[in-house]
C-alpha positions in Angstrom: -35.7 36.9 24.2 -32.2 36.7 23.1 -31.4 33.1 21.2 -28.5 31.6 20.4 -28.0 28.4 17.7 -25.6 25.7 18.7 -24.4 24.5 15.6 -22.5 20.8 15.0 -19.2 21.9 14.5 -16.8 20.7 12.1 -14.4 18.3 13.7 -12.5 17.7 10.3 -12.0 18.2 6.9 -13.7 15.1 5.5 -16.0 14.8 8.4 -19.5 16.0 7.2 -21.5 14.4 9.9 -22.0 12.5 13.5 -24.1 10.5 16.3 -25.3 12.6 19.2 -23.9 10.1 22.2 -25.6 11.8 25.0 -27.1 15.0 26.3 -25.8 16.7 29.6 -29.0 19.4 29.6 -31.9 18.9 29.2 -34.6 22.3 28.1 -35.1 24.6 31.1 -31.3 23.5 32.3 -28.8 26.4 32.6 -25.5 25.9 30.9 -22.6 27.7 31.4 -20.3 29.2 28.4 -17.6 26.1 27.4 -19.4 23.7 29.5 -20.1 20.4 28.1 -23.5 20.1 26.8 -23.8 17.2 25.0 -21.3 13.8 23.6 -21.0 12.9 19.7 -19.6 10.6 17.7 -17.7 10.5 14.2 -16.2 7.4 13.1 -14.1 6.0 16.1 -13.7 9.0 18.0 -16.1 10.3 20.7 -15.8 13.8 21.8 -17.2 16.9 23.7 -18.9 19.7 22.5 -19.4 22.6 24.6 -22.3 25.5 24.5 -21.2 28.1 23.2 -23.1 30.6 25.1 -24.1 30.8 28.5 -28.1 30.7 29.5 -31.3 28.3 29.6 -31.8 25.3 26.8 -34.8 26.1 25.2 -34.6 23.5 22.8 -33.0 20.5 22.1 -33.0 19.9 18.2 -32.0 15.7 18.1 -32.6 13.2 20.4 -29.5 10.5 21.3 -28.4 8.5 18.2 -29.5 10.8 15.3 -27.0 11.4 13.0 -26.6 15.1 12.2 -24.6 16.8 9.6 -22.2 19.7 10.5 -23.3 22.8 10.7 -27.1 22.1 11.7 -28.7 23.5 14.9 -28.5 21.2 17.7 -29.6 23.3 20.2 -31.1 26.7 21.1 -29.8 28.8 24.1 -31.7 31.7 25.9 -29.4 33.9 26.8 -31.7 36.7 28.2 -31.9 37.6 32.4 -35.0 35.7 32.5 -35.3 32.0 32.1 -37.3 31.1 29.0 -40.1 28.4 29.4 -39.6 25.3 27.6 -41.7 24.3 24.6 -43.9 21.2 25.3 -42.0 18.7 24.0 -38.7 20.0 25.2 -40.1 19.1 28.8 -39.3 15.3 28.1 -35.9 13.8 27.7 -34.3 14.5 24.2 -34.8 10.7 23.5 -38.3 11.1 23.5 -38.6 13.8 21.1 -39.2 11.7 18.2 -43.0 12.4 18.0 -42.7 16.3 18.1 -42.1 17.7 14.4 -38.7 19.3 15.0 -37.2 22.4 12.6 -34.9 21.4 10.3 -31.7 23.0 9.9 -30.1 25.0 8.0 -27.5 22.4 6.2 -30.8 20.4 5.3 -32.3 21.7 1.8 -35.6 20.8 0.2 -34.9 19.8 -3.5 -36.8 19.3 -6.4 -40.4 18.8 -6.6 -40.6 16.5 -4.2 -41.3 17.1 -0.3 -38.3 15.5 0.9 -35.5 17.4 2.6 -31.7 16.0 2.1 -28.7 17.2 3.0 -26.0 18.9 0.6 -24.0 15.3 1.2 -26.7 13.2 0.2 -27.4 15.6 -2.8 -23.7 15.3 -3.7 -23.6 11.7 -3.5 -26.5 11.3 -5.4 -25.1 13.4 -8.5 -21.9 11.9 -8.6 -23.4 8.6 -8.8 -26.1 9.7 -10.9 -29.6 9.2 -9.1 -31.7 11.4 -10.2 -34.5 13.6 -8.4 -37.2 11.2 -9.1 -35.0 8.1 -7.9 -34.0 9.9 -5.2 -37.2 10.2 -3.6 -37.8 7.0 -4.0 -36.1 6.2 -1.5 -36.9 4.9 2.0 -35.0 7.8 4.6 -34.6 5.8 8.6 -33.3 9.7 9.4 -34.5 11.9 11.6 -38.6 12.7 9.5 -37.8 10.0 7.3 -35.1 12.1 5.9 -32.5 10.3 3.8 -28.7 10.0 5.5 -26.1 9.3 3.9 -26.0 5.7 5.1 -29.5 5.1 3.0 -28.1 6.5 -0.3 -24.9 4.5 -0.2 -27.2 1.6 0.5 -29.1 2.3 -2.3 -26.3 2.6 -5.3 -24.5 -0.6 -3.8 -28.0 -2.7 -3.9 -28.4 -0.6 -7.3 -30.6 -3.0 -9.8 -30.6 -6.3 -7.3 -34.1 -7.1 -6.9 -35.4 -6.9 -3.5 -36.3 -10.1 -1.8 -39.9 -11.5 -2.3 -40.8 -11.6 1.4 -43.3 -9.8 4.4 -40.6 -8.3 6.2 -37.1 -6.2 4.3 -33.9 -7.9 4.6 -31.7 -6.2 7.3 -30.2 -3.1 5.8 -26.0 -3.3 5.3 -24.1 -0.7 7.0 -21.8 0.8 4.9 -18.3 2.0 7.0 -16.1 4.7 5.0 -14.1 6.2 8.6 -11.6 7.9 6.6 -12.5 8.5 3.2 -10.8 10.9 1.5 -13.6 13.2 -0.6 -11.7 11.4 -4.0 -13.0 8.2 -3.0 -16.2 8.9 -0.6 -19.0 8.8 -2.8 -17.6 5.3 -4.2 -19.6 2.9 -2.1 -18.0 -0.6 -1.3 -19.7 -3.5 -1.7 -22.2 -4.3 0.8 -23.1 -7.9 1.8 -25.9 -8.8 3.5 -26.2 -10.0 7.2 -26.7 -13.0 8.2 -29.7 -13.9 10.8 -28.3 -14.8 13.8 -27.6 -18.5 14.9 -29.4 -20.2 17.5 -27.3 -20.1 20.9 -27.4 -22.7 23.2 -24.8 -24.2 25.8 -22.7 -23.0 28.9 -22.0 -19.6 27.2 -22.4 -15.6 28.1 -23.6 -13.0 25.3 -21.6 -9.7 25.2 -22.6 -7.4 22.9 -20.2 -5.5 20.6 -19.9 -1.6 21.1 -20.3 1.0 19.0 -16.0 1.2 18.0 -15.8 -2.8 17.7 -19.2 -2.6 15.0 -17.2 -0.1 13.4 -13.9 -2.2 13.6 -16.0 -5.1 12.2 -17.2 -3.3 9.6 -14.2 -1.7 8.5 -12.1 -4.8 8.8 -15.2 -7.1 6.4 -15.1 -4.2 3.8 -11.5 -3.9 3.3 -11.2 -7.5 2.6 -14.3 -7.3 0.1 -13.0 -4.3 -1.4 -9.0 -4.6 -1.5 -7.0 -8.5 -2.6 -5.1 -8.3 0.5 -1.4 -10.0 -0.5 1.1 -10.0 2.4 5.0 -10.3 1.9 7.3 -11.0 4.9 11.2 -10.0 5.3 13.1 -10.0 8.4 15.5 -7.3 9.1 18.6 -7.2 11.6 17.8 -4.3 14.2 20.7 -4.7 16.5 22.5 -1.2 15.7 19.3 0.2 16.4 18.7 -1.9 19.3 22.1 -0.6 21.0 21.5 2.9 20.0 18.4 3.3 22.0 19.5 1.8 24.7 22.4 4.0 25.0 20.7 7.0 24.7 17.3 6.8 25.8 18.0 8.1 29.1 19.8 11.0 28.1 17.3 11.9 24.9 14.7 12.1 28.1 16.8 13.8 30.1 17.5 16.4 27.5 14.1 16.2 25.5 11.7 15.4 28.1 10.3 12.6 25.5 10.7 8.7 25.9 12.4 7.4 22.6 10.1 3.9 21.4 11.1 2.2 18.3 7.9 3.3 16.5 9.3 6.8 15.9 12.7 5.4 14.1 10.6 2.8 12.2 8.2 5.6 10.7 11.5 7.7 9.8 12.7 4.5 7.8 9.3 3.9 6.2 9.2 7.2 4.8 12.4 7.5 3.3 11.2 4.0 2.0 8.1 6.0 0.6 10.1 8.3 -1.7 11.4 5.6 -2.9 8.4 3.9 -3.9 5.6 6.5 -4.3 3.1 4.1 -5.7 2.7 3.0 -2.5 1.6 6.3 -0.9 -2.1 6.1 -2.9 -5.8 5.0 -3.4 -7.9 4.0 -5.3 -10.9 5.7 -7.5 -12.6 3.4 -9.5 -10.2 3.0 -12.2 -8.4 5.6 -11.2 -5.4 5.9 -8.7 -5.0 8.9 -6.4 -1.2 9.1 -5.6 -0.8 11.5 -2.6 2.2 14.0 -2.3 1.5 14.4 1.9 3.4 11.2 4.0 0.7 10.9 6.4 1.5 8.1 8.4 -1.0 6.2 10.8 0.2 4.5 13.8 -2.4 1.6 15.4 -2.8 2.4 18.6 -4.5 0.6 21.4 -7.2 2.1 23.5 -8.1 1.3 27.3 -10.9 -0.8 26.4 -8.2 -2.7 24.1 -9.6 -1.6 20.9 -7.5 -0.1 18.3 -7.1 2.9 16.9 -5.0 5.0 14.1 -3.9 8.1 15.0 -2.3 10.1 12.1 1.0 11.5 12.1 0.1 14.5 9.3 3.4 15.6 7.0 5.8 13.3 9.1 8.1 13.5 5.8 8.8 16.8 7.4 9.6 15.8 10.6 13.2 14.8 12.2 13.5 11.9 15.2 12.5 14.9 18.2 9.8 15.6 16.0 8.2 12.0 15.2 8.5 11.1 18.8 6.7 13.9 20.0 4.1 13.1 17.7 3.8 9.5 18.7 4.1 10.0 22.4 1.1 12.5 21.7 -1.0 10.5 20.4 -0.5 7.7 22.4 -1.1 9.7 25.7 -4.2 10.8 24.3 -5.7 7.3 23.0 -4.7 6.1 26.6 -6.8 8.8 28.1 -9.3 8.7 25.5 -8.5 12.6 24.1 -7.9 12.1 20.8 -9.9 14.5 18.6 -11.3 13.1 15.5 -9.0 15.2 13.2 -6.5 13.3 14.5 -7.3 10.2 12.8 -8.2 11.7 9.4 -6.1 11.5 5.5 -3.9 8.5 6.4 -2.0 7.6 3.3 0.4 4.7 4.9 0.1 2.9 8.1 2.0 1.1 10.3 1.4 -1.8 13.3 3.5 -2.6 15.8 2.6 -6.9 16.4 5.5 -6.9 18.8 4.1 -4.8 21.5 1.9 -8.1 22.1 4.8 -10.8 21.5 3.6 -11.5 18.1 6.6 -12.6 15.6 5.0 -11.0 12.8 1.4 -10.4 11.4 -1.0 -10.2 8.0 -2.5 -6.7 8.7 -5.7 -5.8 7.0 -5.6 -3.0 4.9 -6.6 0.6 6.7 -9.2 1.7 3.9 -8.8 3.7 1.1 -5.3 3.4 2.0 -3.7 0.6 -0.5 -0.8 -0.9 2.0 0.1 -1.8 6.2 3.1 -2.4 7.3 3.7 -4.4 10.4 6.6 -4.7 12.7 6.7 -7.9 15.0 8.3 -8.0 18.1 12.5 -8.0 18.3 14.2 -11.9 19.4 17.5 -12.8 20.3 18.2 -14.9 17.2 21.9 -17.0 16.1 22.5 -15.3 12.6 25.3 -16.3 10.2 27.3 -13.4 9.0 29.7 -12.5 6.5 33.3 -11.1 7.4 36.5 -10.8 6.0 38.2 -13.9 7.8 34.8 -15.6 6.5 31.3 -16.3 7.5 30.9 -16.5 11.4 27.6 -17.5 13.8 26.6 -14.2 15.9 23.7 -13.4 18.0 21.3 -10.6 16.5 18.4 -8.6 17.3 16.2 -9.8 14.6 12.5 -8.7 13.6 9.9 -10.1 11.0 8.3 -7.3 8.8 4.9 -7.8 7.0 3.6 -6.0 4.5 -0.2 -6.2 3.5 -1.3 -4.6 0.0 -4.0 -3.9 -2.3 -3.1 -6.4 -5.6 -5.2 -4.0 -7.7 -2.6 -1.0 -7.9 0.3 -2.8 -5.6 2.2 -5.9 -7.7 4.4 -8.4 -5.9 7.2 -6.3 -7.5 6.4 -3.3 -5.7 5.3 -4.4 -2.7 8.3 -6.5 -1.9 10.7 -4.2 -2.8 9.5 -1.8 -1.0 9.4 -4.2 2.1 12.8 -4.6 1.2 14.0 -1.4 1.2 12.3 -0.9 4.6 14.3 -3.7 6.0 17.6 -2.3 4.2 16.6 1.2 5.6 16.7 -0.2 9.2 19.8 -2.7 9.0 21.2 0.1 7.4 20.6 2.4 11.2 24.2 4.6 12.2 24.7 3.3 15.2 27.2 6.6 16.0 24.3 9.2 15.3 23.4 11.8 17.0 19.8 12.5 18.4 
């Protein structure tokens, strides 16, 4: 019969893995070409991923929650007139197939002496942090076959020489979150604290357990604060020019443009002139090395339906003009509200930035969006009395004012920097043309 392999495709360039979700066929089904055959996972962002060939699933390679690496078989496709019959074990649902020895494919390599398989990620992880074959066998795999992810071997080199606990059952394994590390910094694991058991619960209460994105928030948000001194420094810039600019030409930049003009896209402009400015700003860490990037790839929290946030990237927006950067945000927020972003499109953040205000906040201490090294946020704009200086002397005027914030990692990012840079972001604002053109 004529077979085809449905590979896990890559969804980006640092993605080298992710969670099967859910399966749409099970073996014996027919699927059509494009059709949707099964959900996965990487980092924050669920998606799709069609069969690429029309026929009968013979075979269904992982069961729901696996983790797979790109470029393994997921599936196998009959694509011959005659419907294929379905191994044994592929009769039950792919959740069940734990107990059936299942092939291992082909981005899974056997190494060494040893008769473990690992992946090419695990095996890189392991040499740049200098485990050796003999330790790396060692070491307990929760993968599919007891096969190592890369979530054991980061385990392992954090807990690296800690003695484990003298006790009948192992402490709970910490879950190591790196959603957008760049390759520079991914095979430097962050420290990983253990969990704590959970309390007794008692009273007039309801449990609601977290979902998949808000464990991953959690985790994110605990190892940026373990890995990064979070400082904040706050400014306040005058935004009336812009204020009156947008409102007198929002409705003809939509009538022309067929865009809505926010504030979020002239904010981003100012930030990244800001940027050149003050490069240092625009990096990560390594160690005790810092990776200063040349892209201006600016994230942009987002919220979802189910009010979780996410950070959609806005890739080269150095390069972009005002059309441009609200094309990109208006994008990307349509998509978040309907739940289409693709998981590219949160990938190589260098700089992001949080708009507090869309929830009424005055202003905000933003946790660092790992590796990056700095946040800004932007709280929302008030009607304030402002003293101002004029020729005939200083007067008291009504403004549109609003509180910046801007959260940094101390290692790389001194007071110095940071403020001036918040600075210049205010100065970049106040300092808005009111008589410009689109």
């Amino acid at each position: 019969m004529a077979t085809v392999d449905l590979v896990m495709p890559k969804m980006g360039e640092s993605i080298m893995e992710a969670t099967v979700l859910k399966w749409y066929k099970q073996p014996g089904d027919q699927v059509g070409m494009d059709e949707t055959l099964l959900d996965i996972a990487t980092d924050k962002v669920d998606s799709e991923v069609p069969s690429t060939a029309a026929g009968t699933i013979v075979e269904l390679l992982y069961k729901v929650n696996d983790v797979v690496p790109v470029g393994a078989i997921i599936a196998r496709i009959n694509t011959g007139g005659v419907p294929a019959a379905a191994p044994a074990q592929a009769a039950a649902p792919a959740q069940q197939q734990a107990a059936a020895p299942q092939p291992m494919p082909p981005a899974v390599v056997n190494a060494g002496n040893g008769s473990k398989f690992y992946s090419p990620l695990v095996l890189n992880i392991a040499g740049k942090e200098g485990v050796g074959m003999a330790e790396l066998e060692s070491i307990a795999g929760t993968g599919n076959e007891g096969r190592v992810t890369k979530k054991d071997i980061l385990n392992y080199v954090a807990n690296r020489g800690v003695a484990a606990p003298q006790q009948a059952t192992p402490a709970p394994e910490p879950v190591v979150y790196q959603a957008q590390a760049t390759p520079e910094v991914q095979s430097a694991p962050m420290a990983a604290a253990p969990k704590a058991a959970p309390a007794p619960i008692s009273g007039n209460v309801e449990i609601i357990e977290m979902d998949r994105m808000r464990k991953l928030i959690a985790d994110h948000m605990v190892r940026s604060v373990a890995t990064s001194p979070h400082v904040t420094s706050f400014t306040e810039a005058d935004v009336t020019n812009i204020v009156r600019w947008r409102d007198r030409v929002k409705g003809g930049f939509e009538q022309k443009y067929g865009e809505k003009l926010t504030y979020t896209p002239i904010f981003i402009e100012a930030i990244v002139k800001c940027i050149r400015k003050f490069p240092m700003i625009n990096c990560s860490v390594d160690g005790d090395r810092i990776i200063l990037k040349k892209d201006y790839n600016i994230g942009m929290a987002t919220a979802l339906p189910s009010g979780n946030l996410i950070v959609p990237v806005i890739k080269n927006a150095d390069t972009r003009n005002l059309l441009g950067l609200t094309k990109e945000v208006n994008g990307f927020a349509a998509a978040a509200r309907a739940n289409r972003l693709k998981a590219d499109d949160t990938q190589g953040g260098t700089f992001t930035v949080t708009n507090v205000g869309t929830f009424g906040s005055l202003m905000g201490t933003p946790i660092i969006n790992q590796p990056q090294v700095a946040i800004l946020a932007v709280g929302t704009i008030k009607k304030r009395p402002m003293v101002l200086e004029t020729a005939e002397g200083d007067v008291i005027a009504i403004r549109m004012m609003m509180y910046l914030s801007l959260s940094y990692d101390h290692r790389v990012v001194d007071g110095s920097l940071g403020a001036s840079f918040l600075t210049a972001v205010a100065n970049e604002l106040e300092a808005f043309d009111p008589n410009r053109a689109y």
